[in-house]
TORNUPA-180975 format. One line per 10 residues: number of its first residue (from 1); their letters; for each residue z, x, y of N, C-alpha, C, O, CB. Coordinates in pm, whole numbers. Glycine has a CB too. Layout:
NUM = A = Z/X/Y/Z/X/Y/Z/X/Y/Z/X/Y/Z/X/Y  ... $
***
This chain:
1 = XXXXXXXXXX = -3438/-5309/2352/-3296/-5323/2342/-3233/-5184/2343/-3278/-5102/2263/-3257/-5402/2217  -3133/-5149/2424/-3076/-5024/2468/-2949/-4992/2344/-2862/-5077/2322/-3013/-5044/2642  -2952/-4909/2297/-2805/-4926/2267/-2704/-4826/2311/-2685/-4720/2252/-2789/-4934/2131  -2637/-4868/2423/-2536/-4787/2502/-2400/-4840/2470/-2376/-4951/2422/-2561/-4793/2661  -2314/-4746/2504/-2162/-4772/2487/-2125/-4796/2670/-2172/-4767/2780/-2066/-4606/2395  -1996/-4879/2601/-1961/-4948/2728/-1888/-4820/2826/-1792/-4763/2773/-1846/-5090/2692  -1922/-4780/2943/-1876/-4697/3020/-1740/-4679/2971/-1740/-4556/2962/-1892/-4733/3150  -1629/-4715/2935/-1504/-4675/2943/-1490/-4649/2807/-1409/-4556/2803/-1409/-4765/3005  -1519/-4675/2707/-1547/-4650/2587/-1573/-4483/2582/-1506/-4396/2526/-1665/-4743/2545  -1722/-4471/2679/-1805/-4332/2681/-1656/-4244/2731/-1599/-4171/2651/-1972/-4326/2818 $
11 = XXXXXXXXXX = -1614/-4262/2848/-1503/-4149/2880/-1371/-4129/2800/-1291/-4036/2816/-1456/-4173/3016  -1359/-4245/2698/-1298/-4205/2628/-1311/-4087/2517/-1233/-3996/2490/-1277/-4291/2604  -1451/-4124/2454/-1502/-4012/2382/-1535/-3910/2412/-1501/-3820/2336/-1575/-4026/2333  -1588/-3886/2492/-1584/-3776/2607/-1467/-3682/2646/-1452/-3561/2632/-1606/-3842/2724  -1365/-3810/2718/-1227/-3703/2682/-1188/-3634/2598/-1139/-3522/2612/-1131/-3739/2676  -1210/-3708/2475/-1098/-3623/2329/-1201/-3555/2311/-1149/-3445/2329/-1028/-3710/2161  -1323/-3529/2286/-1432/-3453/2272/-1335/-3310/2374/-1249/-3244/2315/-1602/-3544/2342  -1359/-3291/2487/-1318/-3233/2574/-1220/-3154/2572/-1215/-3040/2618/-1306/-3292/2638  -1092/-3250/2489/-930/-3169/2515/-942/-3127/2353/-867/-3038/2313/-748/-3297/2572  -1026/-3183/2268/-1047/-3098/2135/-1113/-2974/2177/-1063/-2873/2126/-1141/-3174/2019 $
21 = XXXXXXXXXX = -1190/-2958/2238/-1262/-2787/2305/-1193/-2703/2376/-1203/-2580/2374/-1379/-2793/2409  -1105/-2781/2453/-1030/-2707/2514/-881/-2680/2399/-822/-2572/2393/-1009/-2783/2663  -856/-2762/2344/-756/-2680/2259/-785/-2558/2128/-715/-2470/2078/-681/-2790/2196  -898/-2598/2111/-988/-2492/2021/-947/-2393/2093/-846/-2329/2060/-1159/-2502/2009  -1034/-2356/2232/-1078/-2264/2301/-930/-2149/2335/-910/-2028/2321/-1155/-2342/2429  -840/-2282/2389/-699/-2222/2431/-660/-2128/2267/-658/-2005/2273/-560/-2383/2480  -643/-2174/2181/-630/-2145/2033/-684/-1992/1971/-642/-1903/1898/-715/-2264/1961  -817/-2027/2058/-901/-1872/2004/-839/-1791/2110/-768/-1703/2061/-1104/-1861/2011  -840/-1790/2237/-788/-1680/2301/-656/-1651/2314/-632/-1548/2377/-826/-1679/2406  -549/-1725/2264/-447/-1625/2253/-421/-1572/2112/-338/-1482/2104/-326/-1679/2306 $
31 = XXXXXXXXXX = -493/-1625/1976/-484/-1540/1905/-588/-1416/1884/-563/-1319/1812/-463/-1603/1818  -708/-1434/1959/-734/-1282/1950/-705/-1213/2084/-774/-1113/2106/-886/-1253/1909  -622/-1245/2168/-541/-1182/2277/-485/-1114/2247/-498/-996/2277/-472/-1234/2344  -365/-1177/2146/-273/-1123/2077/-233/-1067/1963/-170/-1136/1883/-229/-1167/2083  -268/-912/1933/-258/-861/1807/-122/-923/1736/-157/-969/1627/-259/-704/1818  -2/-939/1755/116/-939/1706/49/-1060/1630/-9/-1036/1524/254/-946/1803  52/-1144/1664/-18/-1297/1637/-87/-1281/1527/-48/-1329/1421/-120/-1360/1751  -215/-1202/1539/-325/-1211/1425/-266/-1103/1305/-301/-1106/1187/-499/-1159/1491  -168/-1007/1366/-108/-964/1206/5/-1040/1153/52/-1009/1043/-51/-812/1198  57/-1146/1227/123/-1256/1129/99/-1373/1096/137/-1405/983/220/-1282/1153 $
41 = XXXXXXXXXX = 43/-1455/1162/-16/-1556/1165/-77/-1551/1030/-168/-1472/1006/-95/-1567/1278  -23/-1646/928/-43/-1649/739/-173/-1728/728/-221/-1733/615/103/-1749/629  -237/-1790/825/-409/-1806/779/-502/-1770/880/-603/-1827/920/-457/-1960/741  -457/-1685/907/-545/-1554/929/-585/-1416/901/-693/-1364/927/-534/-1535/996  -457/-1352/831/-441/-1262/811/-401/-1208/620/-303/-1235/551/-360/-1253/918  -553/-1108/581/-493/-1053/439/-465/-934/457/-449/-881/566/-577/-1057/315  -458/-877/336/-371/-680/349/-452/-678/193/-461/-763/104/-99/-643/346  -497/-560/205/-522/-461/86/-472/-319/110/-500/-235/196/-675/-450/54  -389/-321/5/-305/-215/16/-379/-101/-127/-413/-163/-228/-122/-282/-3  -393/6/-128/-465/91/-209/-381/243/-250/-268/231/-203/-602/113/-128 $
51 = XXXXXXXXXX = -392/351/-304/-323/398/-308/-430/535/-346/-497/491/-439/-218/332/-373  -466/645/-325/-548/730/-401/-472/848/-494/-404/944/-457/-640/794/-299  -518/792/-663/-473/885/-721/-518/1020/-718/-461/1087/-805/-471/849/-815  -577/1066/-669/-615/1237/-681/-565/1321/-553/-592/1442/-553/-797/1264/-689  -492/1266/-438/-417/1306/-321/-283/1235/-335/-189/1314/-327/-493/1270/-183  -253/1127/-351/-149/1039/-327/-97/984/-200/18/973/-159/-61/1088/-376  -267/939/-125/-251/919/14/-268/729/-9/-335/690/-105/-389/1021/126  -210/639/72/-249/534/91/-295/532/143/-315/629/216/-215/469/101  -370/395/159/-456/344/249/-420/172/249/-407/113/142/-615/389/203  -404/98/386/-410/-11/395/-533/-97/530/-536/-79/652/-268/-24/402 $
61 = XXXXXXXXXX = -626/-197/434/-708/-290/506/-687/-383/508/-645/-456/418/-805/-302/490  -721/-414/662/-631/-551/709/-797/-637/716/-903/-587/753/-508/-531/910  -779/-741/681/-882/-906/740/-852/-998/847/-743/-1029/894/-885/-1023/632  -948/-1029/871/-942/-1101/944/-1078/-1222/914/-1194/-1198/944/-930/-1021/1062  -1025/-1370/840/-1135/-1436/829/-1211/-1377/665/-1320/-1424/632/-1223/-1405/978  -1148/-1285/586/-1197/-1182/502/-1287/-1096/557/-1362/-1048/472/-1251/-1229/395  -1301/-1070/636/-1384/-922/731/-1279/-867/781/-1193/-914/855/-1500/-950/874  -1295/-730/722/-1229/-606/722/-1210/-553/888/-1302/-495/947/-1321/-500/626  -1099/-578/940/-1088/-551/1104/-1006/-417/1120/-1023/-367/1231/-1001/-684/1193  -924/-348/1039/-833/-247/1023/-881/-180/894/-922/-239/794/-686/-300/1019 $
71 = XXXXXXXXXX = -868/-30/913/-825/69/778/-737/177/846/-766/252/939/-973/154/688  -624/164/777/-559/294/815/-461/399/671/-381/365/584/-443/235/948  -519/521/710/-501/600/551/-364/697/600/-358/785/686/-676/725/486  -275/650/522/-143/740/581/-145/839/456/-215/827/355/34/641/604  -24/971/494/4/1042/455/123/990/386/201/906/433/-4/1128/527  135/1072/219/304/1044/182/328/1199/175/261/1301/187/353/944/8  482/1155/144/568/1296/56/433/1385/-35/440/1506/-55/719/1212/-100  356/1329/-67/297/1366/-227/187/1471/-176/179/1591/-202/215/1211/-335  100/1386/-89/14/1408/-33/48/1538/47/10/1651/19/-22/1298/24  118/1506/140/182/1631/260/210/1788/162/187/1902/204/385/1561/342 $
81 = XXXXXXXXXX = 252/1759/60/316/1876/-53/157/1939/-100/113/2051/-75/431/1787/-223  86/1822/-180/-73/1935/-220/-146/1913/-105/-252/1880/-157/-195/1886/-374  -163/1907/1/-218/1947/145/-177/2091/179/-269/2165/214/-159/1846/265  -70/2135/175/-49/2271/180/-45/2336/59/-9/2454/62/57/2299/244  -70/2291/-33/-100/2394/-154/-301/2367/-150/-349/2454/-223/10/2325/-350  -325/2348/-137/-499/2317/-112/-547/2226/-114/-669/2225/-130/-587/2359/-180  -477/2106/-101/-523/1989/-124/-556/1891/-260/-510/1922/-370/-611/2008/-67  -627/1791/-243/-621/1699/-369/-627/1713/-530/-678/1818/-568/-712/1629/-351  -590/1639/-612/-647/1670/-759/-782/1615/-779/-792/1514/-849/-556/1610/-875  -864/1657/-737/-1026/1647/-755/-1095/1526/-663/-1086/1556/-544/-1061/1613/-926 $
91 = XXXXXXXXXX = -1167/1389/-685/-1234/1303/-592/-1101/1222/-602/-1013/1218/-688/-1393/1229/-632  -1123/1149/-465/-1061/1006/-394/-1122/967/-509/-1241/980/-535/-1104/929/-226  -990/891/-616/-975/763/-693/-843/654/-602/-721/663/-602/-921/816/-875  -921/572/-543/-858/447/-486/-826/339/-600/-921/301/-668/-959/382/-376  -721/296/-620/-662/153/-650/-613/101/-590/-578/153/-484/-595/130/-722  -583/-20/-616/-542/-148/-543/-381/-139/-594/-343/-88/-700/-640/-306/-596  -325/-180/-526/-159/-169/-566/-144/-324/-538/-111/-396/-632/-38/-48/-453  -167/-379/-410/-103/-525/-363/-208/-615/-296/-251/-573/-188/23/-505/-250  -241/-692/-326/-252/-786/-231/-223/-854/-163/-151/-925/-233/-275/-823/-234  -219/-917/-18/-142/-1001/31/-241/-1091/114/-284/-1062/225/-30/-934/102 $
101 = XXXXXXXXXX = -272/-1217/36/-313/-1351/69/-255/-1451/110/-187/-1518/33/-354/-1395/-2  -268/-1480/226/-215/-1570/327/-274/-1669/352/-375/-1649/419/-197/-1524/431  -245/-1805/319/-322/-1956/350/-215/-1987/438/-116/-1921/474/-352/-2084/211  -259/-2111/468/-190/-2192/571/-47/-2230/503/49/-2218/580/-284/-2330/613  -30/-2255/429/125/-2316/344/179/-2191/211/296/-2185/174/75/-2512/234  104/-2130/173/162/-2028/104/122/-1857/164/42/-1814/247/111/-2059/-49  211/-1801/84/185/-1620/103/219/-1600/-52/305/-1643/-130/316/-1508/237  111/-1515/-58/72/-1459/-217/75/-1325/-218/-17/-1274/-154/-75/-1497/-274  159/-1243/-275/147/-1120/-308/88/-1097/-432/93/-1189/-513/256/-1064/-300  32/-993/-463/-11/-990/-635/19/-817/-637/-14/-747/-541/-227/-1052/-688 $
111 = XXXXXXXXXX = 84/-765/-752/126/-690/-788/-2/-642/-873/-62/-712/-953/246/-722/-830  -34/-500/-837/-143/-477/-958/-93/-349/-1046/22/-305/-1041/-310/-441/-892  -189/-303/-1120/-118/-196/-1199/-41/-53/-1174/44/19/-1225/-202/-166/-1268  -113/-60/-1083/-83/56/-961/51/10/-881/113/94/-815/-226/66/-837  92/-118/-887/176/-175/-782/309/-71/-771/363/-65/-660/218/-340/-822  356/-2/-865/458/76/-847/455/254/-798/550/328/-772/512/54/-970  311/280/-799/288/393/-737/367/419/-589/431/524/-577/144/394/-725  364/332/-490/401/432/-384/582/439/-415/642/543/-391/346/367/-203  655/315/-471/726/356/-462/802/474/-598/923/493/-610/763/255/-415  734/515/-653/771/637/-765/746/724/-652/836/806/-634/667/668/-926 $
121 = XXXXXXXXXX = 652/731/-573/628/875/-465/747/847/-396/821/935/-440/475/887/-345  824/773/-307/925/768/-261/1019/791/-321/1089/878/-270/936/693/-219  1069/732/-448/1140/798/-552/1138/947/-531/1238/1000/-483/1083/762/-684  1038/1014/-563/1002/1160/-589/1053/1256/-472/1077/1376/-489/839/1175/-605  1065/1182/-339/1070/1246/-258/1231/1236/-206/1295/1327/-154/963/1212/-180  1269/1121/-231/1434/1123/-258/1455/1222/-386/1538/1313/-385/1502/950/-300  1409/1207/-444/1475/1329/-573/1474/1492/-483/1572/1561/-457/1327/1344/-758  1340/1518/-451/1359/1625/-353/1416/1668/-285/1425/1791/-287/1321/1636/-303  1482/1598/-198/1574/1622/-94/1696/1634/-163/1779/1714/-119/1578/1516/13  1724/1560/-279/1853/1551/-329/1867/1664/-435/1972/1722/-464/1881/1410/-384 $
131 = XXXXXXXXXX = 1742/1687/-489/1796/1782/-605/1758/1895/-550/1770/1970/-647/1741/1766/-758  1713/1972/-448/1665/2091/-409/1549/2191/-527/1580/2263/-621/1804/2164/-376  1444/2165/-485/1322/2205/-524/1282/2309/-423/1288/2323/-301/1228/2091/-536  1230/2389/-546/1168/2465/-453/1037/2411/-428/1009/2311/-494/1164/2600/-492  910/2476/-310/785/2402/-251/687/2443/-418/579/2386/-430/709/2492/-55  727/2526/-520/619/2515/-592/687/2449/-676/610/2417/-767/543/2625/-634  818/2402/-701/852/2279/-824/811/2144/-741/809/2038/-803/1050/2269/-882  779/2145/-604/760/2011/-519/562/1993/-566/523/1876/-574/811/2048/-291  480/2079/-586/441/2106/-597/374/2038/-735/308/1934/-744/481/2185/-554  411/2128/-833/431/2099/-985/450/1932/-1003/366/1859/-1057/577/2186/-1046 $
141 = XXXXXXXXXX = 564/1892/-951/628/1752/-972/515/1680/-900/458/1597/-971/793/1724/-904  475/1689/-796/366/1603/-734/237/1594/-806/169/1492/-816/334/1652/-602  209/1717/-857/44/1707/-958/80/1603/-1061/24/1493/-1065/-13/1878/-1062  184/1645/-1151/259/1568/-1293/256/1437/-1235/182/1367/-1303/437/1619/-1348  312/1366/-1126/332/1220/-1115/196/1199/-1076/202/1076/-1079/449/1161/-1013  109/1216/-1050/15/1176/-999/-87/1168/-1150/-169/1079/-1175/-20/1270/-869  -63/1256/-1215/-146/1283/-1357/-87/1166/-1432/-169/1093/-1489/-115/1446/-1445  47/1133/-1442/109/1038/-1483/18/863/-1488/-25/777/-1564/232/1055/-1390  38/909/-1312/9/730/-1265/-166/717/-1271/-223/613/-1240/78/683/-1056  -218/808/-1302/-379/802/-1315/-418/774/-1472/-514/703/-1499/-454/958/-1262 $
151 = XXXXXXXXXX = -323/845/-1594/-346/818/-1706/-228/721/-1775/-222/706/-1897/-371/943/-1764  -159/675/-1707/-40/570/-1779/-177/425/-1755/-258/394/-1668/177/548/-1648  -133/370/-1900/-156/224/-1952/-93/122/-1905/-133/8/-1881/-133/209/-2074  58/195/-1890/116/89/-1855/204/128/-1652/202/233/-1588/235/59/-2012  261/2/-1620/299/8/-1497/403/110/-1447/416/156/-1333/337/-108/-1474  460/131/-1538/638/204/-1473/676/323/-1499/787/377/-1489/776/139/-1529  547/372/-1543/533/545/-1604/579/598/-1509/684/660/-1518/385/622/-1640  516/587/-1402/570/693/-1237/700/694/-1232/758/800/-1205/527/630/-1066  784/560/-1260/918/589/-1246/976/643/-1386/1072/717/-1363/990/462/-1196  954/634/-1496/1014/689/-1579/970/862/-1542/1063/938/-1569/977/617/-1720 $
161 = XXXXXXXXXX = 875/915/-1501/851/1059/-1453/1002/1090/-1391/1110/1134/-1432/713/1072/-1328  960/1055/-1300/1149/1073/-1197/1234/1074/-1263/1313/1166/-1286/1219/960/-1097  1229/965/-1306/1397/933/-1403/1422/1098/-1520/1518/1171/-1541/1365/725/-1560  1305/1095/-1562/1277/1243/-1635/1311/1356/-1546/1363/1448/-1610/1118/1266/-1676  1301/1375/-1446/1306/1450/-1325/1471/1503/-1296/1534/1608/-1307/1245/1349/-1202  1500/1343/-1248/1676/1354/-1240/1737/1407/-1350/1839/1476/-1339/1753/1216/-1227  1669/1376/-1485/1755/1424/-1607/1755/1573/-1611/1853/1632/-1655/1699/1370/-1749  1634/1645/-1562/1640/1799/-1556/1759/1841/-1454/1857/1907/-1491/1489/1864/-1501  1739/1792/-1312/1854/1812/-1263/2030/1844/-1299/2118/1927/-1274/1838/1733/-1217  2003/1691/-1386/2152/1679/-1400/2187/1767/-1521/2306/1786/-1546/2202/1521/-1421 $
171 = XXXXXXXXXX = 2086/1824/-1603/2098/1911/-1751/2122/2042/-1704/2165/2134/-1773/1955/1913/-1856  2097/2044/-1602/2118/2217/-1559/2231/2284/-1581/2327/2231/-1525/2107/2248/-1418  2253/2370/-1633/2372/2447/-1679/2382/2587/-1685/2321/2648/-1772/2399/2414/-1794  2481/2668/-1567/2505/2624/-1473/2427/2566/-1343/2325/2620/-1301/2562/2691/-1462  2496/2431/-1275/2399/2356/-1150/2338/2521/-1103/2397/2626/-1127/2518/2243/-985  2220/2510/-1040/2158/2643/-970/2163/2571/-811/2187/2452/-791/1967/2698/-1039  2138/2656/-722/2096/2595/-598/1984/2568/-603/1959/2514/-495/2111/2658/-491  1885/2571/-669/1716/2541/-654/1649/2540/-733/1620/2646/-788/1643/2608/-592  1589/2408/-779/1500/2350/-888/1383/2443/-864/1327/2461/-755/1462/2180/-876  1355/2496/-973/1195/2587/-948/1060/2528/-1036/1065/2430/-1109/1214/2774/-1013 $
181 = XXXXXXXXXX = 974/2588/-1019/879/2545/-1115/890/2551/-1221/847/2465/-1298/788/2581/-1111  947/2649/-1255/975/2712/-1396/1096/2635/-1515/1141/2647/-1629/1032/2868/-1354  1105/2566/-1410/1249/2459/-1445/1168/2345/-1499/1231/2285/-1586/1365/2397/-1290  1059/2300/-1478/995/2170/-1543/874/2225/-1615/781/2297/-1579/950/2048/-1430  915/2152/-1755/836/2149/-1859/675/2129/-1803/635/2041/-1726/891/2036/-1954  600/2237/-1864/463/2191/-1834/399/2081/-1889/290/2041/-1850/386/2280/-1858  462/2032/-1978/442/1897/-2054/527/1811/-2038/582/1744/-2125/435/1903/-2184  551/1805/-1872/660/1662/-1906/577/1550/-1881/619/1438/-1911/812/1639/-1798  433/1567/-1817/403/1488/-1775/325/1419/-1886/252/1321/-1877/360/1520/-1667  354/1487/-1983/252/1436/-2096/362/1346/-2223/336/1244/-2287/154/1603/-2178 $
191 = XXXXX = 508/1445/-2225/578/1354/-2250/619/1222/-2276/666/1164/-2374/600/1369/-2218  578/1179/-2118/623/1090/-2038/524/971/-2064/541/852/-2035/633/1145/-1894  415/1030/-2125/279/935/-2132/301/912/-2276/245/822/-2338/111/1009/-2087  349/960/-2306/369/901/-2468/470/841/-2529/503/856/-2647/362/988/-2555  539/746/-2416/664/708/-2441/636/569/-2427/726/486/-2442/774/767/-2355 $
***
């Protein structure tokens, strides 16, 4: 006794078998065709975002599937400033600042302790431009926030640094044209940690 399916039955299964492979197939090649696609596309794509306290360089790795398909390590304000004074405050210490987990129906950011680091460096570097530093108070201020955000407990130290920062500015009497080194406390950064 055979047991076969009735010919029209078979091409039916056959078909959807078929246009399920072919829509797979169509599916896989234009999203890995298309980069734009696979960096938005929310279940496909995570971000680890990192930050190194002893340069103040980021770094962000991209997934794909959770396999690491991207690393790219940018330069900030912070970084660019002790690069020309000799470079880092001792080894690459990497943290995690953000995550960004992407399923099919939600997007998850997670804020980590670090999460406010880059933007205190942006902070820092608007203060720069605005309060006129000289390259060794740019200098000074970049070691201090960075000493800050490596030994603070808590999250928002980096910005209270700044905020400390602006207050030297605005205390100046008479305004000078140029914030110097000599203008910030060698202990502000320690200050600042004990607040």
């Amino acid at each position: 006794m055979e047991n076969t399916l009735a010919p029209s039955r078979k091409r039916r299964v056959v078909k959807r078998l078929l246009t399920a492979l072919a829509v797979l197939l169509a599916l896989i090649i234009v999203v890995v065709g298309h980069d734009e696609l696979v960096q938005e596309f929310p279940s496909f794509n995570s971000r680890l975002d990192e930050i190194d306290l002893g340069s103040g360089r980021t770094r962000t790795t991209r997934y794909l599937f959770f396999v690491p398909i991207s690393v790219a390590i940018h330069q900030t304000a912070v970084s660019r400033v002790l690069a020309d004074a000799g470079g880092a405050e001792g080894d690459e210490q990497w943290h995690t600042t953000h995550s960004h987990m992407h399923t099919v129906l939600v997007r998850v950011r997670v804020n980590y302790r670090h999460g406010g680091a880059p933007g205190s460096i942006d902070s820092l570097s608007k203060v720069w431009q605005t309060g006129g530093f000289t390259a060794d108070a740019r200098r000074k201020s970049a070691r201090q926030l960075l000493h800050v955000m490596r030994e603070s407990k808590a999250a928002g130290l980096g910005g209270l640094y700044v905020s400390e920062l602006i207050g030297l500015i605005q205390d100046r009497n008479p305004p000078a044209d140029m914030l110097t080194a000599a203008d910030i406390p060698d202990d502000l950064a320690e200050q600042v940690l004990c607040k």
